[in-house]
C-alpha positions as CSV (number, residue, x, y, z in Angstrom):
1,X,-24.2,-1.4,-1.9
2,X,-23.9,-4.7,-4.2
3,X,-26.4,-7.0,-4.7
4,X,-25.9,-10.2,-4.3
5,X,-26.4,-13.0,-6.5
6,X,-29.5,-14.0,-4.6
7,X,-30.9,-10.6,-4.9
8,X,-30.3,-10.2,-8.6
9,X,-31.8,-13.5,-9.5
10,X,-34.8,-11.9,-7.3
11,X,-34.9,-8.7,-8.8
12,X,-34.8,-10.9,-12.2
13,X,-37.6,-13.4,-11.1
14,X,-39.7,-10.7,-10.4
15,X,-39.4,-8.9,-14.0
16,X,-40.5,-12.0,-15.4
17,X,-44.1,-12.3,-16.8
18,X,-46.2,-14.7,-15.3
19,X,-48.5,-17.4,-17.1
20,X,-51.0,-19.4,-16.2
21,X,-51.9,-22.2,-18.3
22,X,-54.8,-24.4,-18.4
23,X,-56.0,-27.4,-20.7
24,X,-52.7,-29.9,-19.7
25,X,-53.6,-33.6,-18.4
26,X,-52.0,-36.8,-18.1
27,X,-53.3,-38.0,-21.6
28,X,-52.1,-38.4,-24.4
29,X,-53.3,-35.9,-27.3
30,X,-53.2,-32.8,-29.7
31,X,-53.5,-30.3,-26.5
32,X,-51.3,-31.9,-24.7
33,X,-48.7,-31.9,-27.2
34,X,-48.7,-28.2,-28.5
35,X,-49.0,-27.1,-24.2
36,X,-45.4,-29.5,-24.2
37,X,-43.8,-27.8,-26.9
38,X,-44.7,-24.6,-26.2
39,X,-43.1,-24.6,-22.7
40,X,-40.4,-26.2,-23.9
41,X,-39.2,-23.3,-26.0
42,X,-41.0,-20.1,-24.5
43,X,-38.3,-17.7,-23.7
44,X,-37.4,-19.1,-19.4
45,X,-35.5,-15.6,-19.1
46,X,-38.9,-13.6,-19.9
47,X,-41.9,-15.8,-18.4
48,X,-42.6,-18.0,-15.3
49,X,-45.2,-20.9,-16.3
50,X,-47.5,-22.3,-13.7
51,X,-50.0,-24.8,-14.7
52,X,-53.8,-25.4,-13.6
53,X,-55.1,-29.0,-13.9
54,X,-57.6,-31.3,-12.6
55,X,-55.5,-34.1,-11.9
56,X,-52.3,-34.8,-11.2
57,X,-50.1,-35.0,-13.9
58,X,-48.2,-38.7,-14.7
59,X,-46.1,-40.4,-17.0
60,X,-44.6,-39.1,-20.5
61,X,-46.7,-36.1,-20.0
62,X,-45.0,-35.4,-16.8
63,X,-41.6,-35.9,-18.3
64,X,-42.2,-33.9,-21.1
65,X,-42.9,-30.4,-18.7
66,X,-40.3,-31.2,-16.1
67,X,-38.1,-28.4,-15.8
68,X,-40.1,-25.7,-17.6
69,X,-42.7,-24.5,-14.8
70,X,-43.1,-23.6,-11.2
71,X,-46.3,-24.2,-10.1
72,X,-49.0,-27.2,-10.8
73,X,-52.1,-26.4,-8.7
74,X,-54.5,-29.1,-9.3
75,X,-58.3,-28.1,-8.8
76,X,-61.3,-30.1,-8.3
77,X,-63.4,-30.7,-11.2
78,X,-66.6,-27.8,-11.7
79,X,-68.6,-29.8,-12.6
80,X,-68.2,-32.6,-9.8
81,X,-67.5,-30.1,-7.3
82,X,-68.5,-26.8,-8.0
83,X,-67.6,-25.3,-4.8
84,X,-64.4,-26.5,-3.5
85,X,-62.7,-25.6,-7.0
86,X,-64.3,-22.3,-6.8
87,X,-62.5,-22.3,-3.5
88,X,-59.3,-23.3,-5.0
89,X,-60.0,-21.1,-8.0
90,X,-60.3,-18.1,-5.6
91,X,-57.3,-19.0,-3.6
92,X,-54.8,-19.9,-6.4
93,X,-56.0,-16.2,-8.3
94,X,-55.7,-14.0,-4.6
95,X,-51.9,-15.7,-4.2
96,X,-51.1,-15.1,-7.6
97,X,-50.8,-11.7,-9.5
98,X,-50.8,-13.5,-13.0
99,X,-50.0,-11.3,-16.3
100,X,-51.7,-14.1,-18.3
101,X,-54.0,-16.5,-18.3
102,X,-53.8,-18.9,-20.9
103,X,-57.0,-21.4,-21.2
104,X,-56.8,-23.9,-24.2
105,X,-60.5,-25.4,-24.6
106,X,-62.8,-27.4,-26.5
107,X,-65.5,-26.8,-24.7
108,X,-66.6,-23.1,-23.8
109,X,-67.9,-23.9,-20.7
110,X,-64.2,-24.8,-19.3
111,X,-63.7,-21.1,-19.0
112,X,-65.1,-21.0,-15.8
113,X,-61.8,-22.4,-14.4
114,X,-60.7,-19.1,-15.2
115,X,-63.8,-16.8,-15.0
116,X,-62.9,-16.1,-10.6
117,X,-59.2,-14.5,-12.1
118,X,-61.7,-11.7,-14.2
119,X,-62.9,-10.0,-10.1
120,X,-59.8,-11.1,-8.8
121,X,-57.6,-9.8,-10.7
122,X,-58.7,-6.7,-12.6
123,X,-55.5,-7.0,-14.6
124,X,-54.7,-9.8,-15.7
125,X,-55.9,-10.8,-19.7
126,X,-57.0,-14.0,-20.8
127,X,-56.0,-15.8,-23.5
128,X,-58.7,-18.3,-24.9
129,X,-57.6,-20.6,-27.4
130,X,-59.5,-23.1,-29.0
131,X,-58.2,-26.4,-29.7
132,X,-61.4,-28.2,-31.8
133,X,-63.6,-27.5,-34.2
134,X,-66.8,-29.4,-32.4
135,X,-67.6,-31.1,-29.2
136,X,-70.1,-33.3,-28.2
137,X,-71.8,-30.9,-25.2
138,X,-72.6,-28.4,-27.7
139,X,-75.5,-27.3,-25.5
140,X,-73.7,-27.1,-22.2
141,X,-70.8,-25.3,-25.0
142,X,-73.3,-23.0,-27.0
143,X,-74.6,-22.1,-23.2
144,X,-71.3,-20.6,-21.9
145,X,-69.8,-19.1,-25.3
146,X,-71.6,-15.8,-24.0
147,X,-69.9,-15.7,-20.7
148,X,-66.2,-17.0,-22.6
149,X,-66.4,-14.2,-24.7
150,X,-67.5,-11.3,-22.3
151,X,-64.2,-12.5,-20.5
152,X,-61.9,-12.9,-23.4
153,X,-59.2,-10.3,-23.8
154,X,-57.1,-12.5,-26.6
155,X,-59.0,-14.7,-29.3
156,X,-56.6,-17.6,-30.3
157,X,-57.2,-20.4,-32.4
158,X,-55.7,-23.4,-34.3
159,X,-58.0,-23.1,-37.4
160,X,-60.6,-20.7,-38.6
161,X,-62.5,-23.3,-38.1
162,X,-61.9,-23.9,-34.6
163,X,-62.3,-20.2,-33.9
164,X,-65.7,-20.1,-35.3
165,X,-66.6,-23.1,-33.0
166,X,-65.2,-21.2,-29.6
167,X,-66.6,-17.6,-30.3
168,X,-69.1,-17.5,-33.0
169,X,-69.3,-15.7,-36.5
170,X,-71.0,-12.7,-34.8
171,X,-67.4,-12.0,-32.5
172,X,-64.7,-13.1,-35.8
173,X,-66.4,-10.0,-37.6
174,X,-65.7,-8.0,-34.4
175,X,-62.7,-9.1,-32.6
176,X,-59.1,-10.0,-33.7
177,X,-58.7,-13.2,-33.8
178,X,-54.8,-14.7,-33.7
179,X,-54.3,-18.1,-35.8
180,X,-51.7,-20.4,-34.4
181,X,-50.7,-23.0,-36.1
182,X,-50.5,-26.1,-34.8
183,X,-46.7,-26.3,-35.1
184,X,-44.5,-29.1,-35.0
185,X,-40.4,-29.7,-33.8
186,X,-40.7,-30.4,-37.8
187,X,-37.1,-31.6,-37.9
188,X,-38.1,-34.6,-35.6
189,X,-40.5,-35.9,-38.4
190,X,-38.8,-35.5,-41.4
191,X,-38.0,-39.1,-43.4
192,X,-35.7,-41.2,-41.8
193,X,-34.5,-44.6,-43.8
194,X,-32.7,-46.1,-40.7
195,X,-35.5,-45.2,-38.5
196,X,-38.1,-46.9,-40.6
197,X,-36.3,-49.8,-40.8
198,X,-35.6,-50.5,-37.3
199,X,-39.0,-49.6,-36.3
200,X,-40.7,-52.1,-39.4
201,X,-38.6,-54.7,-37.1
202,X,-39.8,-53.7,-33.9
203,X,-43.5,-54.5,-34.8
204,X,-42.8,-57.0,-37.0
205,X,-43.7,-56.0,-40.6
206,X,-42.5,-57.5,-43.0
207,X,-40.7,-55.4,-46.7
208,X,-43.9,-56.6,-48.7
209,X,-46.3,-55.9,-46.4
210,X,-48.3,-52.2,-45.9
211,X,-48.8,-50.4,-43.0
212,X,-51.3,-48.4,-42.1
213,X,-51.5,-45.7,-39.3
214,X,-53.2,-43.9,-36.6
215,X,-52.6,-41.7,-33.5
216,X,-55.1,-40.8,-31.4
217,X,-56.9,-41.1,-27.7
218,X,-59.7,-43.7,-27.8
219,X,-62.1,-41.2,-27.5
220,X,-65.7,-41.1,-29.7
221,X,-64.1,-37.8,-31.2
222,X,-61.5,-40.5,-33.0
223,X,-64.1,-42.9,-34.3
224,X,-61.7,-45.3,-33.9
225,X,-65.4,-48.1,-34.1
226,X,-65.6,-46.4,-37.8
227,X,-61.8,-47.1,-38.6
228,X,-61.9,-50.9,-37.7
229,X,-64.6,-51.5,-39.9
230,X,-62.9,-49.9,-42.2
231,X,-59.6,-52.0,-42.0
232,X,-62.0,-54.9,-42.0
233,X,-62.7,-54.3,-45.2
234,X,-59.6,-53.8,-46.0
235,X,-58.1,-56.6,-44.5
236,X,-60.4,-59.2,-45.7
237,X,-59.2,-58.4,-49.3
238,X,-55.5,-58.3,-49.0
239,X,-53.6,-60.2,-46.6
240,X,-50.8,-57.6,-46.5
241,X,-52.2,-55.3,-44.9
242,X,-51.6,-54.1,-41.1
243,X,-52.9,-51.7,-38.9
244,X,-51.0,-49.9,-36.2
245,X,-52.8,-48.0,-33.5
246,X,-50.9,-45.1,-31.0
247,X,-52.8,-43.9,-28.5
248,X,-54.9,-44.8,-24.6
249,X,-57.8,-43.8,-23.8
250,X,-61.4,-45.1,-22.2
251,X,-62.7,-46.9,-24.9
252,X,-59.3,-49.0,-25.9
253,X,-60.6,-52.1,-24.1
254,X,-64.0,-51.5,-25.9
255,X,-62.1,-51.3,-30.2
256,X,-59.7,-54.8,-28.8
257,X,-62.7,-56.4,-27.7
258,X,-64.2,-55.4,-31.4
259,X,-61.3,-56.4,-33.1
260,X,-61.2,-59.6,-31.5
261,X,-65.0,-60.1,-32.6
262,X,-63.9,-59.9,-35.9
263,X,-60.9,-61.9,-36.2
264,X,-58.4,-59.6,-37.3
265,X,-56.7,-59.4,-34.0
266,X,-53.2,-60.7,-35.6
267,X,-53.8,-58.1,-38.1
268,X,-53.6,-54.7,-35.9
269,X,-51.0,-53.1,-33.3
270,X,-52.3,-51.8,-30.3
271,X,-49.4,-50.0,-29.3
272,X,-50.7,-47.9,-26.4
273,X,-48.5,-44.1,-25.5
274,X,-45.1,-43.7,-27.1
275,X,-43.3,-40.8,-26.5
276,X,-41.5,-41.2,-29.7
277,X,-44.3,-41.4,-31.8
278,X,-42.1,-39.2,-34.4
279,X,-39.8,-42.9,-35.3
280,X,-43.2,-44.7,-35.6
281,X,-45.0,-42.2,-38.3
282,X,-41.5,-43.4,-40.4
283,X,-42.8,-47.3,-39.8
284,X,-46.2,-46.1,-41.8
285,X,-46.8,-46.5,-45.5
286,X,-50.5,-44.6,-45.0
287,X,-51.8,-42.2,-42.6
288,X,-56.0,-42.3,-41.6
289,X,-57.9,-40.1,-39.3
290,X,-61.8,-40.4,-39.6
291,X,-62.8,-37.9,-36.9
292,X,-66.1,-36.7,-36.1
293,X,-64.7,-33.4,-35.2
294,X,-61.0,-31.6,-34.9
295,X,-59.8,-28.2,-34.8
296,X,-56.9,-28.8,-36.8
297,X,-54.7,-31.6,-35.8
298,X,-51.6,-32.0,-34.8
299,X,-51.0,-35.1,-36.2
300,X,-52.0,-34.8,-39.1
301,X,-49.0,-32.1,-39.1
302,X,-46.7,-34.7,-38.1
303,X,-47.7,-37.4,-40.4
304,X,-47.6,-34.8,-43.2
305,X,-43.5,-33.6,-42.1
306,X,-42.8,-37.7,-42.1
307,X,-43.9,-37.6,-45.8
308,X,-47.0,-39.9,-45.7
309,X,-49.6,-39.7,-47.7
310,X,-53.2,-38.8,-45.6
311,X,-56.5,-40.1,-45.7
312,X,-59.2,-38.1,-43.2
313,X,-62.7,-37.0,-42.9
314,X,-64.6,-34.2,-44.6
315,X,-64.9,-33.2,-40.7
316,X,-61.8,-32.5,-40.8
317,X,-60.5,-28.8,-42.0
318,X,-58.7,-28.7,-45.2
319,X,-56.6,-26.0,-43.9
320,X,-54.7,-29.0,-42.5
321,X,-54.0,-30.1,-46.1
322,X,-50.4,-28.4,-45.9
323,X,-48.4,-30.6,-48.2
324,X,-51.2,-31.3,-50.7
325,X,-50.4,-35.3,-49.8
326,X,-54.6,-35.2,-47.9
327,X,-57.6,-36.3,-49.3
328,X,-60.5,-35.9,-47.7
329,X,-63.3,-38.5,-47.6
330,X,-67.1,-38.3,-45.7
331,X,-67.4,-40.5,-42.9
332,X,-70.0,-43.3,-43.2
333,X,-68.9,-44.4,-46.5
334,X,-66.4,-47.2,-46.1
335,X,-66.2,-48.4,-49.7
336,X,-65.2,-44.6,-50.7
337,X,-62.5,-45.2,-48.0
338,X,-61.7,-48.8,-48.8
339,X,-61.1,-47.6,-52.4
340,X,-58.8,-44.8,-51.4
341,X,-56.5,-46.9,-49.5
342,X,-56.2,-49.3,-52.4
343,X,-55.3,-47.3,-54.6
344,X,-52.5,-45.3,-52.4
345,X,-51.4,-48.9,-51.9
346,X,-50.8,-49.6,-55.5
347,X,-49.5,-46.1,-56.4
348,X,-47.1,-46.1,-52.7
349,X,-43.7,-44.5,-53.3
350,X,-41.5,-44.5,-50.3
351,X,-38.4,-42.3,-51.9
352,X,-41.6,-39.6,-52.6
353,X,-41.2,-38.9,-48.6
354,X,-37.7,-37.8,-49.1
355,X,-38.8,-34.9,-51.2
356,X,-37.3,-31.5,-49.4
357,X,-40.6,-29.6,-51.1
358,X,-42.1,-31.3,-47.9
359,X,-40.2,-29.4,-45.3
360,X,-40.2,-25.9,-47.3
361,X,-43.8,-26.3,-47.5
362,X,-44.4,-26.3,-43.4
363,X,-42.2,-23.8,-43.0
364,X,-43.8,-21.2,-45.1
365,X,-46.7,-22.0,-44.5
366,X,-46.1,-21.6,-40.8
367,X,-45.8,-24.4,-39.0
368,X,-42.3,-24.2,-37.7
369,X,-42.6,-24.1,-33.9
370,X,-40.5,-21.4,-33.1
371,X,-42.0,-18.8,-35.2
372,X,-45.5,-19.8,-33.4
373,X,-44.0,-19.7,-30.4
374,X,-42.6,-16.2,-31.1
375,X,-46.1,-15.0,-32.0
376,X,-47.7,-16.3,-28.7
377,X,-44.6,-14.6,-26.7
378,X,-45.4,-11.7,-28.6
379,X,-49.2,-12.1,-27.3
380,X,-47.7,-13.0,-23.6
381,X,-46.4,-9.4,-23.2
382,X,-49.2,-7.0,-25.1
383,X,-47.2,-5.8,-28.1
384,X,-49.7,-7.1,-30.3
């Protein structure tokens, strides 16, 4: 007897591995972005994607998934509600025979979204991958690294610094632990004349005048406060100087208000969430990111592929130095900063960002998305 079409897509549907994924939201950030891409190009004839959130998922963020997943189940959050999502958590495992799930975290105590899967589902492995290299709760985080590692079946991380964070020293020496770069669509970032040009327009800056550059959530992680009086200083010594800021978050309304407060309003872009953030990084002369804490990030990846030259903090890894265009500088030491950006002012070269050395150097030293995505496929069905 033949099969119909129906019954072979079936048949086909049902070969297909399934994933669970957990750590996408609505805003804007480095998660966000590597949970997009790798959906995006995971294999759609090999694995099914479902997604766990806590809120519904809006705007770009929504856009950039359509198409590449089944299921969103939104679940209460633990914290707020401990028993309905446990309810939720219990229901969406029993109707669900997942091969995978995949949790990307911060915080160790997040694994409990995941933890009711472990006596569901005997079978299914769990993928923890962390995404920082520090958190504010490190209590609450230190508290439930016991129970996220008792659970773990794959240890993934963006840095070696972010896996030491997530699991310890006492589990690296023990456990494999898979790096995965923070890759990048690098082709999207690479130098663009025409680009930069039309974007300098858009946001009105001027041939002569030098702009600097940011991407990130208003979060206390960013230390955007830090950054502004930074810029001040800055500012106050060269009038051609500008700031452009990409990025929402709950404490945007808190840095305008600052920047207001110190007059240099007509000095710095808030430009809010742009999905095209690649055609902005070619508007920047200088890239800065003074964060308290990061795992390794992804724009600092994508800032690097667009040729700028990087300023961030000591908190930072320097296993995100991949083109050797990073300096590091401590945080809470704004004349160390100040001078830095001076002098990459006076010494700025725009046809440096054409060199090809730039790309070679992100592909071999592996961040070229596929080959990640590869690895983590690789992870998806156990032959690693």
């Amino acid at each position: 007897m033949n099969c119909t079409n129906m019954e072979k897509k079936e048949v086909k549907n049902r070969m297909k591995k399934r994933i669970l994924i957990f750590g996408y939201s609505s805003l804007i950030g480095g998660v966000e972005t590597f949970i997009a891409n790798l959906v995006k190009y995971l294999n759609k004839e090999e694995f099914e994607i479902d997604f766990l959130v806590q809120e519904e998922i809006t705007g770009i963020n929504r856009e950039r998934i359509d198409g590449y997943y089944k299921n969103i189940y939104v679940v209460d959050n633990m914290k707020k509600h401990p028993i309905k999502a446990l309810k939720k958590l219990k229901d969406i495992y029993s109707n669900n025979n997942y091969d995978v799930v995949h949790m990307c975290l911060s915080n160790a105590s997040s694994c409990l979204y995941g933890l009711p899967c472990k006596f569901i589902n005997k079978n299914t492995k769990v993928l923890i991958h962390s995404h920082n290299g520090g958190d504010k709760n490190y209590i609450q985080h230190y508290f439930f690294r016991n129970i996220l590692n008792k659970m773990t079946n794959y240890y993934l991380a963006c840095s070696e610094l972010a896996a030491i964070w997530m699991f310890g020293k006492k589990v690296l020496k023990k456990k494999k632990i898979f790096i995965i770069n923070n890759a990048i669509e690098t082709e999207k970032f690479l130098y663009n004349t025409e680009i930069r040009d039309k974007k300098r327009v858009e946001l009105g800056i001027k041939e002569d005048e030098y702009l600097i550059g940011h991407v990130g959530r208003f979060n206390p992680q960013k230390n955007h406060s830090e950054l502004i009086d930074i810029f001040k200083r800055v500012a106050d010594k060269d009038s051609k100087i500008k700031l452009l800021l990409l990025g929402n978050g709950k404490l945007e309304e808190q840095i305008k208000q600052k920047v207001i407060n110190l007059k240099i309003e007509d000095r710095v872009i808030f430009l809010g969430v742009k999905e095209n953030v690649n055609e902005y990084y070619q508007a920047m002369d200088l890239f800065v990111l003074p964060s308290i804490f990061e795992g390794l990030p992804i724009v600092g990846i994508e800032a690097q592929a667009s040729g700028l030259k990087c300023i961030f903090s000591d908190r930072i890894t320097t296993e995100s130095d991949i083109t050797e265009n990073v300096k590091f500088i401590e945080l809470n030491n704004i004349e160390k900063w100040d001078k830095q950006i001076v002098y990459e002012k006076n010494n700025y070269n725009k046809e440096k960002r054409k060199d090809k050395k730039i790309y070679g150097d992100l592909i071999k030293k592996g961040y070229d998305l596929r080959t990640e995505v590869n690895k983590i496929e690789k992870i998806y069905k156990g032959l690693v």
